[in-house]
C-alpha positions in Angstrom: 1.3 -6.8 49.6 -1.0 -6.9 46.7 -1.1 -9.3 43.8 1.6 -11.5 42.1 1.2 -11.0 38.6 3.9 -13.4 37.9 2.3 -16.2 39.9 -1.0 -15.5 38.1 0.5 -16.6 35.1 2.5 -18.9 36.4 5.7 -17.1 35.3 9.3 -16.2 37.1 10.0 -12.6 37.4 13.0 -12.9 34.5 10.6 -13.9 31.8 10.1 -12.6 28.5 7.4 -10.4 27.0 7.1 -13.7 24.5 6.8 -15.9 28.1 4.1 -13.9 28.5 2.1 -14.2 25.6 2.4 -18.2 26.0 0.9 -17.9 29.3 -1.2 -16.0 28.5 -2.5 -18.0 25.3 -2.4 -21.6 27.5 -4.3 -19.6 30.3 -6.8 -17.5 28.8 -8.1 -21.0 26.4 -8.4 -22.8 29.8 -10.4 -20.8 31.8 -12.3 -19.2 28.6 -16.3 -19.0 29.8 -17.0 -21.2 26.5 -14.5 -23.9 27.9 -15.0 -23.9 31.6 -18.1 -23.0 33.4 -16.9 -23.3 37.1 -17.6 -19.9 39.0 -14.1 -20.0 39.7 -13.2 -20.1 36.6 -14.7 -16.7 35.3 -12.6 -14.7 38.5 -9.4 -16.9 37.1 -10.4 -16.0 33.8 -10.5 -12.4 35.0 -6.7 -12.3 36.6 -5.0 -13.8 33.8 -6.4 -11.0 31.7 -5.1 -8.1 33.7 -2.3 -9.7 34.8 -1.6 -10.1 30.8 -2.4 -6.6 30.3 0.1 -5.0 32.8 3.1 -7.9 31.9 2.7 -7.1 28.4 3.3 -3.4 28.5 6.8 -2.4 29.3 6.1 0.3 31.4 3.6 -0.7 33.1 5.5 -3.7 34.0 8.3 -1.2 34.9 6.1 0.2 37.6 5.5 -2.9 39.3 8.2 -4.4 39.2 9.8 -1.5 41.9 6.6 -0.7 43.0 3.9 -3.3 43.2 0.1 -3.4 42.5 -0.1 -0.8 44.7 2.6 1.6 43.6 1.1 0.6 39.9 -2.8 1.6 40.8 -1.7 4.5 42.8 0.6 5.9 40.2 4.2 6.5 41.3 6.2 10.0 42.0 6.2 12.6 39.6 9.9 12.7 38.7 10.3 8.9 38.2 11.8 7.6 34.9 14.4 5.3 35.4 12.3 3.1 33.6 11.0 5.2 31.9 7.6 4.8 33.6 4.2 7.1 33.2 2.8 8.7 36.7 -0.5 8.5 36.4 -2.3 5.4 38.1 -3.2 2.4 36.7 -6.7 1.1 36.4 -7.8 -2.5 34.5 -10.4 -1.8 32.3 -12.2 -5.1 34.3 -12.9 -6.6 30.7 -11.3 -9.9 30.0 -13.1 -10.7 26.8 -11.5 -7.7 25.2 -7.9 -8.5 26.2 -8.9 -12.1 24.7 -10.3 -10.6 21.8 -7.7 -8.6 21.0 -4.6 -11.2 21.6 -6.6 -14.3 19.4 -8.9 -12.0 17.2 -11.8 -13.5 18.1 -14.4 -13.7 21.7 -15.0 -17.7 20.9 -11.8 -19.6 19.1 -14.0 -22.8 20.3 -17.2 -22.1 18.0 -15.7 -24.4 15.0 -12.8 -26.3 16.4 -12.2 -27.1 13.0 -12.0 -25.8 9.4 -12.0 -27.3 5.5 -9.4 -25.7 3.4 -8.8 -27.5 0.0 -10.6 -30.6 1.6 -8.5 -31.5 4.4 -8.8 -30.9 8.1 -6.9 -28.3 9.7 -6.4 -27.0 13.1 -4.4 -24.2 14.2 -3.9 -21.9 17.2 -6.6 -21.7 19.4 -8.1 -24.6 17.5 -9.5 -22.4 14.4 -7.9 -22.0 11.0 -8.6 -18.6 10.2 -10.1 -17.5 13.4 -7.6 -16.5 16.3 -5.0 -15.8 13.0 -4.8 -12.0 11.8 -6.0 -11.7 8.4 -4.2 -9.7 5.9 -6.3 -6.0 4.4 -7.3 -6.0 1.0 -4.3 -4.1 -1.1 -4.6 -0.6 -1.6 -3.8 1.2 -5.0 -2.5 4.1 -5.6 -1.8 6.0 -8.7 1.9 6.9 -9.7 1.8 9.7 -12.1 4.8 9.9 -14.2 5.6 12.2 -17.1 6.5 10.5 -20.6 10.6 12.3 -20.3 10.6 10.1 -16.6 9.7 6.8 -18.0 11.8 7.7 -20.8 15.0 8.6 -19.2 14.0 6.4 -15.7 14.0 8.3 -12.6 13.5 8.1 -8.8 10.0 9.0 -7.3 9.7 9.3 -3.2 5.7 9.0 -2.5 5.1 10.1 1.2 2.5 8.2 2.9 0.7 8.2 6.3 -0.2 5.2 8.4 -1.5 4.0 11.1 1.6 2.2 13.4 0.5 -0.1 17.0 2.4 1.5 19.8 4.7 -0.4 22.2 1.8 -1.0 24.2 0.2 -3.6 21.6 -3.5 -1.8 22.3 -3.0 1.9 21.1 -1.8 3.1 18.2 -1.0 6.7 16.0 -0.4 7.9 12.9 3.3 8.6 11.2 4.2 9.5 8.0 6.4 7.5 6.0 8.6 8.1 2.5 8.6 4.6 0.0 11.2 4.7 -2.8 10.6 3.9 -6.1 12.6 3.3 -9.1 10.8 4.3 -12.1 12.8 2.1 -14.6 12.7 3.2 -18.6 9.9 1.9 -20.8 7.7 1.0 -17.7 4.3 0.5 -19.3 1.0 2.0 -18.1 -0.7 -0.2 -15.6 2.7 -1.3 -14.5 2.2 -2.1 -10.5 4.9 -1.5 -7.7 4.2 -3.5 -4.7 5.4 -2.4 -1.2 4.5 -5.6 1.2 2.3 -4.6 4.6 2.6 -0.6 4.8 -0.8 -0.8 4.8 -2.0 0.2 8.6 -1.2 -1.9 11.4 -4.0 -3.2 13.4 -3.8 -5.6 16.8 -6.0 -8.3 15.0 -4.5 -7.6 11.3 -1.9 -7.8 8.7 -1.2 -4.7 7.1 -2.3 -4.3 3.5 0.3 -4.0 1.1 0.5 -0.6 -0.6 0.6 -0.6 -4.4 1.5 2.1 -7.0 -0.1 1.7 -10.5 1.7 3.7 -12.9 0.1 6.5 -14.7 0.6 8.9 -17.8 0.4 12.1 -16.8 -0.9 14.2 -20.2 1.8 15.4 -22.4 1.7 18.4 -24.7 2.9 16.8 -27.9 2.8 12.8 -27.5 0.6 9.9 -25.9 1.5 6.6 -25.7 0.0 3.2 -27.0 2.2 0.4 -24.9 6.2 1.5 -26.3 4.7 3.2 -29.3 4.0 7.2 -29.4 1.4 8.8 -30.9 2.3 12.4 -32.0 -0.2 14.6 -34.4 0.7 17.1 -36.9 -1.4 20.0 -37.9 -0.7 20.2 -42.0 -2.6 22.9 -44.2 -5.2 20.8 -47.3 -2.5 22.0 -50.1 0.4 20.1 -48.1 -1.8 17.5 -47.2 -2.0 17.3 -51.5 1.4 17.8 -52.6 4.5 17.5 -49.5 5.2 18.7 -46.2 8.1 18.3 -43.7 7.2 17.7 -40.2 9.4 19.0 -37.4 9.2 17.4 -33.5 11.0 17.6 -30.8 12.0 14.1 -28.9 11.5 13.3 -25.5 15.3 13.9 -25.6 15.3 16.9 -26.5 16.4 16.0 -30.3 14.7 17.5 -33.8 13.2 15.0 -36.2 12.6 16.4 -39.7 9.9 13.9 -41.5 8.9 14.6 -45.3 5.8 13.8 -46.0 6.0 13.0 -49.9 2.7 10.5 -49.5 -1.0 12.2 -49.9 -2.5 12.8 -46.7 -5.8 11.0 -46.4 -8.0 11.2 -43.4 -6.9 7.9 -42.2 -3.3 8.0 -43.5 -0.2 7.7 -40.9 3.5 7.9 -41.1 5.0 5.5 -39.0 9.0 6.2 -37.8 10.7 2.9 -36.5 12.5 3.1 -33.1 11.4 7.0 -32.2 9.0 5.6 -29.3 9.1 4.4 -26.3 12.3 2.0 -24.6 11.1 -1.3 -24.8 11.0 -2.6 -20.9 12.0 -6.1 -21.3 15.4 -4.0 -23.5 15.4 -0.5 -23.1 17.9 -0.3 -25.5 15.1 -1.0 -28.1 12.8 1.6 -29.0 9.0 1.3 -30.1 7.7 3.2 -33.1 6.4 6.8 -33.5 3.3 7.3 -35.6 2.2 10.8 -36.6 -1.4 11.1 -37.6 -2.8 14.4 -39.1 -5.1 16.9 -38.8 -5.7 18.6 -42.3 -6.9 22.0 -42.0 -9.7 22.7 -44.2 -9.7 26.5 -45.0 -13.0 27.9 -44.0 -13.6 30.1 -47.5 -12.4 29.9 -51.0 -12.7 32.7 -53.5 -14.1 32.2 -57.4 -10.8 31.7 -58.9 -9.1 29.8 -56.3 -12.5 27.2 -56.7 -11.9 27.2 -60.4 -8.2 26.7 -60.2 -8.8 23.5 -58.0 -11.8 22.5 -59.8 -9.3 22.6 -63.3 -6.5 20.3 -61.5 -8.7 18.3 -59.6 -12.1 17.8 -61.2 
């Protein structure tokens, strides 16, 4: 005839996978070898924990509810998947403390029954805050390289990542791949973070870490960035450095600034164009600043006469 399941748990054969788990939880803190040292106790103990694994599993479940124990341990015909059943032949583990450990997260809920948090008593499931709870992962950051034309413009990045998912089952678990969305939006600052709640991997005892992209400037060939303000350097020869210069540079969008440079360049002199930079975040209709510093190139020989020609004007 073989074992009632059901009756181990003390459970109808209509009840719900969440029936289950309360039966289970009652159960399993009752005949716990911490709580209740009666020989019996450890074999009850014992049958609450397989019966817990095979009511908790779908198809398991599946297989004895047509079959039995003994259609479940012997494994059914190959061919059978009306409910969508496995063949193969079903054998406990014979560990109870590791079904218990991984329903409440911890071997012994009863070694504090209680817990100070913020200087008051609490008491939760299996009489310990924090223990018997799943705790959540620590975040984990990743870096979201953008170009300066996407965070200027906005744009739409898909970041595939891979993570660890718990199987119907509840015990096993695998690998999938998943895409995440993100909306770069205009002016977004360096450092800005993009939060994606428990994508992290999923764990029996754990909440999943939430996944977090830190946005990055990816090098550009003609600007950097200081927060909405671009930096943009201009190679000028010493004589234009002395008398004027017009700078040319192409925009992020694609447009040509002409700049005259009427001032002397000095080594630490700047020109600074309002509202060429950056959108502003909080406004992207606002623009930061562009500053263009210089790099005066020196020439590397000067003939007599060119020396005395400078050396009349300048000396």
């Amino acid at each position: 005839m073989g074992r009632d399941y059901y009756k181990t748990l003390n459970l109808s054969a209509n009840c719900t996978v969440d029936d289950v788990k309360r039966a289970y939880r009652k159960l399993a803190l009752k005949y716990h070898p911490q709580k209740n040292a009666e020989e019996s106790a450890k074999e009850k103990f014992l049958q609450i924990a397989e019966a817990y694994d095979v009511l908790s599993d779908n198809r398991k479940r599946a297989v004895y509810d047509q079959f039995g124990e003994e259609g479940l341990k012997a494994g059914v015909p190959h061919g059978f998947n009306r409910s969508g059943a496995h063949t193969e032949g079903y054998t406990f583990h014979g560990d109870p403390l590791r079904v218990f450990l991984e329903f409440f997260g911890n071997d012994n809920p009863f070694r504090e029954f209680f817990d100070r948090v913020d200087g008051d008593m609490h008491m939760s499931f299996g009489g310990l805050h924090g223990r018997g709870q799943k705790k959540k992962d620590e975040p984990i950051e990743r870096d979201l390289v953008v170009s300066l034309e996407e965070i200027f413009h906005g744009c739409v990045k898909k970041m595939k990542i891979a993570r660890r998912v718990m199987n119907e089952d509840g015990h096993t678990s695998s690998v999938r791949e998943k895409i995440l969305t993100i909306v770069v939006k205009r002016g977004w600052r360096q450092g800005t973070k993009i939060t994606f709640p428990e994508e992290g991997d999923q764990g029996p005892n754990n909440v999943p870490a939430d996944i977090v992209f830190v946005v990055k400037d990816k090098p550009h060939p003609r600007f950097r960035r200081e927060g909405s303000d671009l930096i943009y350097t201009a190679d000028i020869p010493l004589g234009r450095a002395l008398t004027s210069y017009t700078v040319n540079i192409t925009t992020l969008d694609d447009r040509v600034l002409h700049i005259p440079i009427t001032d002397i360049v000095h080594p630490t002199f700047v020109k600074t164009v309002p509202g060429e930079g950056m959108p502003l975040p909080e406004n992207p209709a606002q623009k930061g600043d562009l500053h263009i510093r210089f790099n005066v190139q020196f020439p590397t020989k000067l003939s007599a006469e060119q020396r005395k020609a400078i050396a009349d004007v300048l000396c």
